[in-house]
C-alpha positions as CSV (number, residue, x, y, z in Angstrom):
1,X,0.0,0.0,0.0
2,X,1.4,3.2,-1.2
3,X,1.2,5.8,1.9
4,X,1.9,9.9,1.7
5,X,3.8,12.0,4.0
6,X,5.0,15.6,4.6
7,X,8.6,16.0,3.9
8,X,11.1,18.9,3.7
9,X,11.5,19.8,-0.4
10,X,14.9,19.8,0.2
11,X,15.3,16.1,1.9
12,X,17.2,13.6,-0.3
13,X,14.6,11.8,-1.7
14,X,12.9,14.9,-2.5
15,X,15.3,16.6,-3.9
16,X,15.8,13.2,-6.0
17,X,12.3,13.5,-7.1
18,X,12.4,17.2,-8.1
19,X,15.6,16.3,-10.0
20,X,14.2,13.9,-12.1
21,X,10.5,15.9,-12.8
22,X,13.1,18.9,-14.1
23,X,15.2,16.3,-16.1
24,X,11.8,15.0,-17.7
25,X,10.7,18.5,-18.1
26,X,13.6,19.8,-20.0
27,X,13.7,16.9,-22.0
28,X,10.0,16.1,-23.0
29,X,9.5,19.9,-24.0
30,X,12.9,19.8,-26.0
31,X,11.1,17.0,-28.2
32,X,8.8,19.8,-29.0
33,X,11.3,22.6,-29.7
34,X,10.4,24.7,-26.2
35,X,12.9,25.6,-23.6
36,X,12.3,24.4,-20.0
37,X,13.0,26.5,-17.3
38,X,14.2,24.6,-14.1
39,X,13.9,26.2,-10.8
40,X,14.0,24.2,-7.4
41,X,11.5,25.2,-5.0
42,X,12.5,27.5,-1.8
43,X,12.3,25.1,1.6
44,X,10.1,28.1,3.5
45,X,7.2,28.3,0.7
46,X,6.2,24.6,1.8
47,X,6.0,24.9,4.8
48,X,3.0,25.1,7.1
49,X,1.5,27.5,7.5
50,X,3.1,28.6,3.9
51,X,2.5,25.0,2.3
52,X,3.2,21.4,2.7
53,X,5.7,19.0,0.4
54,X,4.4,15.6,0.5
55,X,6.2,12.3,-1.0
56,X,4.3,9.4,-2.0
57,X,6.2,6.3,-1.2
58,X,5.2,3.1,-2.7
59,X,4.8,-0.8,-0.8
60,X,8.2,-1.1,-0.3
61,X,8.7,2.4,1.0
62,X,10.5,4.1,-1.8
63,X,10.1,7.7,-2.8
64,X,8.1,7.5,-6.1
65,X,6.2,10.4,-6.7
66,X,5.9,14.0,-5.0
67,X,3.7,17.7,-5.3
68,X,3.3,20.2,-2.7
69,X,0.9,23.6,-2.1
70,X,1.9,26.8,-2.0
71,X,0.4,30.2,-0.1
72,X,-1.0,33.0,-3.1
73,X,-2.2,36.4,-2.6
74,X,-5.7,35.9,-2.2
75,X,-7.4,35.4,-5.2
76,X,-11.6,35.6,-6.1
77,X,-12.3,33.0,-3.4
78,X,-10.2,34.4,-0.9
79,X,-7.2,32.5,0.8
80,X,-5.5,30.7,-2.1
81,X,-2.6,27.9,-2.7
82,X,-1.3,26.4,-5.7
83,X,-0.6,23.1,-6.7
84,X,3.5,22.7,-7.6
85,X,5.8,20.0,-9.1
86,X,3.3,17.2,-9.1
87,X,5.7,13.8,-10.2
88,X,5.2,10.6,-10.6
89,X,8.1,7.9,-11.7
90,X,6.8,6.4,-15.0
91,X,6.0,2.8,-13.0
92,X,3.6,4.5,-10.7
93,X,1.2,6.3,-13.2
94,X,-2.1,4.8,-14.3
95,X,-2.8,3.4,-10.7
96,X,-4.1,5.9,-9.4
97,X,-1.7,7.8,-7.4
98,X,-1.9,11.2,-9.0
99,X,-5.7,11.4,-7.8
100,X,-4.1,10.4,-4.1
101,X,-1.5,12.7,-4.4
102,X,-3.8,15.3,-5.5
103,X,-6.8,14.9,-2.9
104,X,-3.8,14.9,-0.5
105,X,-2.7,18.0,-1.8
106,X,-6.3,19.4,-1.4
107,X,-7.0,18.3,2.1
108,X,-3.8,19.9,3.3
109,X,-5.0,23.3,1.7
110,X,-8.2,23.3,3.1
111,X,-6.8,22.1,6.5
112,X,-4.4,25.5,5.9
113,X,-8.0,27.1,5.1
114,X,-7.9,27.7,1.2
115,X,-11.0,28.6,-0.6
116,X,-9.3,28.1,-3.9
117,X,-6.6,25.9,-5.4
118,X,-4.5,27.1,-8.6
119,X,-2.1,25.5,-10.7
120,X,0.0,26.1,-14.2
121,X,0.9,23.6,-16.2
122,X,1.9,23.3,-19.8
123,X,-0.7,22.2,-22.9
124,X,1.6,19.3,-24.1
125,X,1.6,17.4,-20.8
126,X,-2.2,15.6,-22.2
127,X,-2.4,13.5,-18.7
128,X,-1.6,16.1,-16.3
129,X,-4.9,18.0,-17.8
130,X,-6.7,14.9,-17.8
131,X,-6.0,14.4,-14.1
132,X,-6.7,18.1,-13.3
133,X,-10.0,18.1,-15.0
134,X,-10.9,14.3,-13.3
135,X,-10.4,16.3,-9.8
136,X,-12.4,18.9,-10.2
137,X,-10.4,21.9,-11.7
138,X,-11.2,24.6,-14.5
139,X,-9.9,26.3,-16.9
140,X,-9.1,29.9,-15.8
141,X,-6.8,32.9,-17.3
142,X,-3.1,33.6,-16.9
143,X,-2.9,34.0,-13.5
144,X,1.3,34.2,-13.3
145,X,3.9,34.6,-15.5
146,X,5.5,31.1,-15.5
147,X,7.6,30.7,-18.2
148,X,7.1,27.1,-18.3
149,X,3.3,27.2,-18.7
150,X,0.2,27.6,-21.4
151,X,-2.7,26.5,-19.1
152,X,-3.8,27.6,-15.8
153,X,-6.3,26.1,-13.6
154,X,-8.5,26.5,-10.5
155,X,-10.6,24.7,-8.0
156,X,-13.0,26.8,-6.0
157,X,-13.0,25.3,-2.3
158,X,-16.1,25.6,-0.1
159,X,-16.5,25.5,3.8
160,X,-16.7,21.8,5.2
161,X,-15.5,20.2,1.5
162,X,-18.6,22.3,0.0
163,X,-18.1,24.3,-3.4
164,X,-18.9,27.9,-2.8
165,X,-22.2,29.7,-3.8
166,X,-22.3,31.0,-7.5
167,X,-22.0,34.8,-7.2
């Protein structure tokens, strides 16, 4: 049974993790003739209060996939984090551990009180969006100036797990 846990995002097998997401990044959108950007993530904007690193480890406790929340300036909903670096070695995916990792993700934000949920991510990467739209999140306008991204997303979070009231 895969389990999740917080972790540092600069811990080894973290930082292992990360390492490898950037390597797949740079070279995935060099097959398509776009230049990556790699930056590694500061230690104090994932932690709580700020935001939470988690690391999925798999049956025989291995590090095997990662993603952690970040604190926004309020956005529309109010309080606001945003999804980051969401990984998954290639022998984890299509069991269901990005929907974990993500509904993780999401009860740590509203456990840090989020109304809303953001992330960027780029249009080639087809089952990241599928994944995105399978939990819940929407299309939504620039929101930052990520080099690395074409598509932006948000999940409106409700009091008690409920979706707020339609202005």
């Amino acid at each position: 049974m895969v389990t999740l846990r917080p972790s540092p995002v600069d811990a080894a097998d973290a930082h292992e993790l990360l390492a490898e997401y950037f390597r797949s990044r740079t070279e995935g959108f060099a097959e398509i003739d776009v230049s990556y950007t790699t930056t590694f993530p500061d230690r104090a904007a994932f932690e709580p209060p700020r935001g939470v690193f988690i690391v999925l480890d798999d049956d025989e406790g291995a590090a095997v996939g990662c993603g952690g929340i970040r604190r926004l300036p309020p956005g529309p909903h109010g309080m606001r984090y945003e999804v980051k670096h969401l990984y998954l070695r290639p022998q984890t995916r299509g069991r269901g551990c990005g929907r974990l990792l993500m509904d993780e993700l999401e009860s740590r934000a509203r456990e840090l009180g989020a109304r809303e949920l953001v992330l960027d991510t780029h249009h080639s990467l087809e089952a990241a969006a599928a994944l995105y739209a399978r939990t819940g999140f929407v299309t939504i306008p620039r929101y930052n100036d990520n080099p690395n991204a074409s598509r932006w997303y948000s999940k409106a979070l409700g009091e008690d797990g409920a979706e707020p009231p339609l202005p």
